[in-house]
Each structure stands twice: as structure tokens, then as C-alpha cells.
GUVEXDREN-736981 format. One record per residue: residue number from 1; y, z, x of N, C-alpha, C in turn; residue in one letter. Coordinates in nm, 4 decimals, always signed. Example, Ala and Ser with C-alpha at 12.3 -4.5 7.8 and 13.67 -1.06 7.14 Angstrom:
2
(pt 1 (-0.5690 +0.7800 +1.3190) (-0.4500 +0.7800 +1.2300) (-0.3300 +0.7800 +1.3200) 'A') (pt 2 (-0.2250 +0.7080 +1.2850) (-0.1060 +0.7140 +1.3670) (+0.0030 +0.7870 +1.2900) 'S') 
END
This chain:
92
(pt 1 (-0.3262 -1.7898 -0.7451) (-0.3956 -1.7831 -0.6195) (-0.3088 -1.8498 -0.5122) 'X') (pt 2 (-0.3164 -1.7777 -0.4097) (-0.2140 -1.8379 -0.2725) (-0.3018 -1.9807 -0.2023) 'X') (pt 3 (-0.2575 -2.0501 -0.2353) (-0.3295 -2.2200 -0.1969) (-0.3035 -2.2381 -0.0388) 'X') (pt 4 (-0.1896 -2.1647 +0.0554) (-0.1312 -2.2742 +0.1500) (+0.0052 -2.1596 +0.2203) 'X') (pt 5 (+0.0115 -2.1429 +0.3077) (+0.0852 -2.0785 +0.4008) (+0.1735 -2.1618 +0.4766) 'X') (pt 6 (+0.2859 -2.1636 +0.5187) (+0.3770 -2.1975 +0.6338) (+0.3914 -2.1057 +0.7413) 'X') (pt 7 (+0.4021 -1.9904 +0.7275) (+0.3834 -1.8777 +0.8636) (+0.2701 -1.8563 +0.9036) 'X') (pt 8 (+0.2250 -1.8688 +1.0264) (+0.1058 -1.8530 +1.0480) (+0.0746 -1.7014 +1.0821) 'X') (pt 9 (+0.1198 -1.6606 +1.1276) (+0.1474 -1.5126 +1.1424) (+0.1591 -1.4116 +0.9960) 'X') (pt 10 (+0.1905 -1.4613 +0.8684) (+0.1572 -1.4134 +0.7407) (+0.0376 -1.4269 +0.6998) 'X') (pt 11 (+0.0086 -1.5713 +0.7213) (-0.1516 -1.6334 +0.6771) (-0.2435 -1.5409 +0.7359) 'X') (pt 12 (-0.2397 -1.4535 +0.8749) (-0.3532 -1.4205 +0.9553) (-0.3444 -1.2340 +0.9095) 'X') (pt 13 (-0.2011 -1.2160 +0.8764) (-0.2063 -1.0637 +0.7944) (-0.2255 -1.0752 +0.6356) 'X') (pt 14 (-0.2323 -1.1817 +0.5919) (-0.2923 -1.2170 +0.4799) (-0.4868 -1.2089 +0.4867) 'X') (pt 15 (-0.4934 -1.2420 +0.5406) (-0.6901 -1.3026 +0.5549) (-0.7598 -1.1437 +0.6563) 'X') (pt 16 (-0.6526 -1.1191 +0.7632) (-0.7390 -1.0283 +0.7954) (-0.6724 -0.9061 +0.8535) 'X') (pt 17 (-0.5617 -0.8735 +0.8143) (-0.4825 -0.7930 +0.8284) (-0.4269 -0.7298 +0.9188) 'X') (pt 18 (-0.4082 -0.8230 +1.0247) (-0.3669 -0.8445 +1.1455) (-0.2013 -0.8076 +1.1184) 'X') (pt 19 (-0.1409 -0.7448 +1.1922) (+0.0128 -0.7390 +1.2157) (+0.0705 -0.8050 +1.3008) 'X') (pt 20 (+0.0107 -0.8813 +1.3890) (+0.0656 -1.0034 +1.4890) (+0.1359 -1.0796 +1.4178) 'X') (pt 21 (+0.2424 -1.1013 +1.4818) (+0.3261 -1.2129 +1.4316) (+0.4227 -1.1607 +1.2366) 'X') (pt 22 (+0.3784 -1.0603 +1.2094) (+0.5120 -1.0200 +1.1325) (+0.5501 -0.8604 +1.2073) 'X') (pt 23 (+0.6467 -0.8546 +1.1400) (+0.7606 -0.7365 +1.1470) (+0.6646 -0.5999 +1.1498) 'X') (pt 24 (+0.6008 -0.5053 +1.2042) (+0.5034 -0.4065 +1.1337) (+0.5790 -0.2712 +1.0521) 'X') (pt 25 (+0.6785 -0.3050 +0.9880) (+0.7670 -0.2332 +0.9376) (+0.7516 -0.2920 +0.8305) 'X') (pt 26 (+0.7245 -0.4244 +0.8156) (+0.7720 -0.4819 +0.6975) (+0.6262 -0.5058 +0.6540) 'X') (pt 27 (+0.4733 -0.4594 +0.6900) (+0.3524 -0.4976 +0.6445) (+0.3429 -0.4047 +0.5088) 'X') (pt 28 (+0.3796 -0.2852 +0.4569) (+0.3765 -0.2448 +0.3022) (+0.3920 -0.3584 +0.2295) 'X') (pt 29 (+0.5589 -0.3602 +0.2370) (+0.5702 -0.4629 +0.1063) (+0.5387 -0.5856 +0.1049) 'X') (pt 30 (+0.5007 -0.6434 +0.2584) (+0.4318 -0.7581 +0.2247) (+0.3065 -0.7867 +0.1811) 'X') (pt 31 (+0.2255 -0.6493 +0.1842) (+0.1056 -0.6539 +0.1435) (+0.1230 -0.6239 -0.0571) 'X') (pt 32 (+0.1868 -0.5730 -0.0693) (+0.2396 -0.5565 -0.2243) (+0.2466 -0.7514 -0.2613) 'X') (pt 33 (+0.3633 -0.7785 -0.1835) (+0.3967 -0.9316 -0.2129) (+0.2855 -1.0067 -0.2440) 'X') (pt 34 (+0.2130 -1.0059 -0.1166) (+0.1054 -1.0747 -0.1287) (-0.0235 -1.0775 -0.2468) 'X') (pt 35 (+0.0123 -0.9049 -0.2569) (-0.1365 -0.9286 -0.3722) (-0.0813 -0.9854 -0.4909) 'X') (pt 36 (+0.0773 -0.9737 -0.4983) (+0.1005 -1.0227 -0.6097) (+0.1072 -1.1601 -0.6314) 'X') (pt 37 (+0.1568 -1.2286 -0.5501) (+0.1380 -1.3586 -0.5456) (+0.0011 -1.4500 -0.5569) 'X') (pt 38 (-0.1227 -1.3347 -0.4937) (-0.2967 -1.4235 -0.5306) (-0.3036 -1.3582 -0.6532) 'X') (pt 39 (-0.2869 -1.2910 -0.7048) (-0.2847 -1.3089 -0.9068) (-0.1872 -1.3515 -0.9722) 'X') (pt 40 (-0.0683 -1.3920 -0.9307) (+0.0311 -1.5054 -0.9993) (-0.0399 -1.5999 -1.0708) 'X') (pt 41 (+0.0210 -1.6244 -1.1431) (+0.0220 -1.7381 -1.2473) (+0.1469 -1.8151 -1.2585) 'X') (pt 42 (+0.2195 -1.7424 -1.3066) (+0.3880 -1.7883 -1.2767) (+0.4801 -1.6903 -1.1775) 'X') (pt 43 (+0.6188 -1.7398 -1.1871) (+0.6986 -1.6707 -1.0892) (+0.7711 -1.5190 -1.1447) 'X') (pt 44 (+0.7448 -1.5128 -1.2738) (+0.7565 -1.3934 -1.3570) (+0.7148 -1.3063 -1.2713) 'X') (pt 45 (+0.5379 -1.2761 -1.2685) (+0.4476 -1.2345 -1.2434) (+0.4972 -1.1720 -1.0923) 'X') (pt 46 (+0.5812 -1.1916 -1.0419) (+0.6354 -1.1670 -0.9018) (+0.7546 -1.0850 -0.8704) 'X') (pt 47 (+0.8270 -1.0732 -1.0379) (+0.9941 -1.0243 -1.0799) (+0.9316 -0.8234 -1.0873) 'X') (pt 48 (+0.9424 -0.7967 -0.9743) (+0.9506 -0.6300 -0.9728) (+1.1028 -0.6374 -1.0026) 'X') (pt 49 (+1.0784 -0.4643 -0.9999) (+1.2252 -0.4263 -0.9384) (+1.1893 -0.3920 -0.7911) 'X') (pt 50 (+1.3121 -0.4201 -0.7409) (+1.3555 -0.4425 -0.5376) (+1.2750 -0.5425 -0.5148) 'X') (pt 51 (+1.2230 -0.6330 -0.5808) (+1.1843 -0.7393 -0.4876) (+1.3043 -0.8874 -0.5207) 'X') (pt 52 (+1.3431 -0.8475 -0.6501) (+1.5170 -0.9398 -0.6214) (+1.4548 -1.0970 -0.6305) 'X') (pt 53 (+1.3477 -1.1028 -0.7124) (+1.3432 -1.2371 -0.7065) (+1.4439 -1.3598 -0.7954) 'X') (pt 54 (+1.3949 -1.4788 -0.7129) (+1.5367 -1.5747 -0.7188) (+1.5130 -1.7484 -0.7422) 'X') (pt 55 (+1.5075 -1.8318 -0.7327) (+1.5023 -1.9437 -0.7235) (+1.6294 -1.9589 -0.6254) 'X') (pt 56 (+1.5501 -2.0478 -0.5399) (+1.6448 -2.0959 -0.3841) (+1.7138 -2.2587 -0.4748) 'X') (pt 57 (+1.8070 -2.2970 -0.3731) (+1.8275 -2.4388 -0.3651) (+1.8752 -2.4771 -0.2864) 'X') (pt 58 (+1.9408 -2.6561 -0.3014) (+1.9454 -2.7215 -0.1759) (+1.8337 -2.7638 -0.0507) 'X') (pt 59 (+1.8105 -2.7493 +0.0209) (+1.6610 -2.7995 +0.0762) (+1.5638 -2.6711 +0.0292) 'X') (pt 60 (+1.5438 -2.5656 +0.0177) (+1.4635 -2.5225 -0.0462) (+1.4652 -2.5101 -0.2271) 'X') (pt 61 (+1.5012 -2.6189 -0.2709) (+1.5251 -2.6071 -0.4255) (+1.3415 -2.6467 -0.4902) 'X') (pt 62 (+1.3140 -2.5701 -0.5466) (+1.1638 -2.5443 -0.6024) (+1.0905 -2.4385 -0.5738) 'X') (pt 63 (+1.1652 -2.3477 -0.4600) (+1.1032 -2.2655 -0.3950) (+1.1707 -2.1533 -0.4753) 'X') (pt 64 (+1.0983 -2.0167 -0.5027) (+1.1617 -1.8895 -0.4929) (+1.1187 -1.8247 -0.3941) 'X') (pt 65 (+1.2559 -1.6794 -0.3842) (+1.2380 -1.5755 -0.2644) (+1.2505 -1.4571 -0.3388) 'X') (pt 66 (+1.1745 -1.3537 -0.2785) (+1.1400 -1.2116 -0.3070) (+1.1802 -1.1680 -0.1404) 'X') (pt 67 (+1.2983 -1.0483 -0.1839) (+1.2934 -0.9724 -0.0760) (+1.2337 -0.8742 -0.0272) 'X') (pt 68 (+1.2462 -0.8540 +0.1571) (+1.1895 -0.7356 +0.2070) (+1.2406 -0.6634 +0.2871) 'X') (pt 69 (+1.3497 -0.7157 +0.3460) (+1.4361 -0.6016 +0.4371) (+1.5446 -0.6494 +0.4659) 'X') (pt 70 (+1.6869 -0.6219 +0.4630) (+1.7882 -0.6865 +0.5073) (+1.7995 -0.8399 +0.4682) 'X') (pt 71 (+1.7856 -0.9345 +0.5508) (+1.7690 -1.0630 +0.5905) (+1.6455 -1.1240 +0.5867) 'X') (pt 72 (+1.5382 -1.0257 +0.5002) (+1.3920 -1.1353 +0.5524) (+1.3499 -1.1389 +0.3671) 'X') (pt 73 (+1.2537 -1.2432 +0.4081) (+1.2118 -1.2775 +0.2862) (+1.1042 -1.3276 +0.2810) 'X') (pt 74 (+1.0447 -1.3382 +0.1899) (+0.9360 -1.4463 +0.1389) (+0.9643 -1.5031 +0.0543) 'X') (pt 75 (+0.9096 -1.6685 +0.0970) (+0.9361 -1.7741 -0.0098) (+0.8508 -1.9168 -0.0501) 'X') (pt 76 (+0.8138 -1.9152 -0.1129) (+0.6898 -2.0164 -0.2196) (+0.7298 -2.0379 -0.3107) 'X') (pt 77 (+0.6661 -2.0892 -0.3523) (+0.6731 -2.2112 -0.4345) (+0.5123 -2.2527 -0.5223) 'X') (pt 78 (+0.5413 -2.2664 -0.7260) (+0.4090 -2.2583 -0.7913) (+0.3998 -2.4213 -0.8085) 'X') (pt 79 (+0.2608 -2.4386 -0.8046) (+0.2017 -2.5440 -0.8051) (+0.0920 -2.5343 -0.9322) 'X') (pt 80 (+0.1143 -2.5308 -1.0321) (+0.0647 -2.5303 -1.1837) (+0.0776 -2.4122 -1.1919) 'X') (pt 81 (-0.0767 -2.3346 -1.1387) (-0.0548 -2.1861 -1.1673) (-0.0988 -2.1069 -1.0005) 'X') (pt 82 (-0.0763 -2.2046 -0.9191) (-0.1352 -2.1589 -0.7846) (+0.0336 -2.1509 -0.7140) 'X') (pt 83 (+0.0304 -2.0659 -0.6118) (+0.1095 -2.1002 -0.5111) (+0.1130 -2.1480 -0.3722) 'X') (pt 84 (+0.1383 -2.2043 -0.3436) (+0.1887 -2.2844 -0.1982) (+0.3474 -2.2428 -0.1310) 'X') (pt 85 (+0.2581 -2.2826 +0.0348) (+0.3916 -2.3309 +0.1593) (+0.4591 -2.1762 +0.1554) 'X') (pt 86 (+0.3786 -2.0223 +0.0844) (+0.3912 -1.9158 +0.1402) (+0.4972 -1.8758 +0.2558) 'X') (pt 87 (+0.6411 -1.8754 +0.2851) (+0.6534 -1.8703 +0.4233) (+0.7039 -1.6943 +0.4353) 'X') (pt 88 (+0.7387 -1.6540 +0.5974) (+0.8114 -1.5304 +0.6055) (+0.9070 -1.5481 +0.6813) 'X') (pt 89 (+1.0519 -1.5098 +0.6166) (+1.1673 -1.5751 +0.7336) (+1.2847 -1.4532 +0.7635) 'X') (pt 90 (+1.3717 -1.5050 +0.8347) (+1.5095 -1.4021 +0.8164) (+1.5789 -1.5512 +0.7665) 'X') (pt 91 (+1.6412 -1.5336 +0.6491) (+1.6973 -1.6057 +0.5434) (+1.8242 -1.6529 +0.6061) 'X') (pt 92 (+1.9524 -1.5390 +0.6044) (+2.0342 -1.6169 +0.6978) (+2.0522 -1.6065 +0.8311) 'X') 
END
């Protein structure tokens, strides 16, 4: 279950499916992402194919990222079997 958001603009196309504040190109697969992430359990549970998932490090070390277009990503982080700090970024 998704515990906790950092983008607020994900959080609000998360809850009510608002496209403000993300990419509206990129609302498919984030809506894929997302459902997958509120039935996660672990970070397995998240390993498609094309979503390229990863474990980050250095200041994001605990976090993994699943991609979505070029340069953007999503990235959280499991907290037993929940996830947290949800964010949506352009990576580099």
C-alpha cells in the first residue's frame, strides 16, 4: 500500500485523477506504476518488463526507480511491506 508521497502533483493524480502537475503523456504508465505499487509488498512486485527497475544510491540509497520516459522516473522506497516518499522526477 502507498503510505506517503513527495510530489504533490502525483499524490493528487493518484487520489483523484487529476493530470495537474504531471506530464499528461506520461499519465498511462503512471497509472500502471501506481496500481502497482498500492498492491506491492516488495520491490519485485514492481520488476515488469520496460519499467527497468533499479535500486538508486548515494543520497537516494534505499530508494528504487521504475522508468517512464526518457529522463523521468518514479522513485520509493518499502517500508516493511508498504511504500513511502512516492516521488515523480526527471532523474538527470
Amino acid at each position: 500500500m502507498i503510505k506517503s508521497f513527495r510530489h504533490k502533483g502525483l499524490k493528487k493524480f493518484y487520489t483523484t485523477g487529476s493530470k495537474a502537475g504531471i506530464q499528461a503523456r506520461h499519465a498511462p504508465k503512471l497509472r500502471r506504476i501506481l496500481g502497482l505499487l498500492g498492491a506491492a509488498t516488495k520491490a519485485e512486485d514492481v520488476n515488469l518488463p520496460g519499467f527497468r527497475l533499479h535500486t538508486l544510491t548515494g543520497k537516494q540509497k534505499g530508494f528504487y526507480s521504475v522508468w517512464i520516459n526518457g529522463n523521468w522516473r518514479v522513485i520509493f522506497r518499502f517500508t516493511g511491506e508498504d511504500v513511502e516518499l512516492v516521488d515523480y522526477l526527471d532523474y538527470h
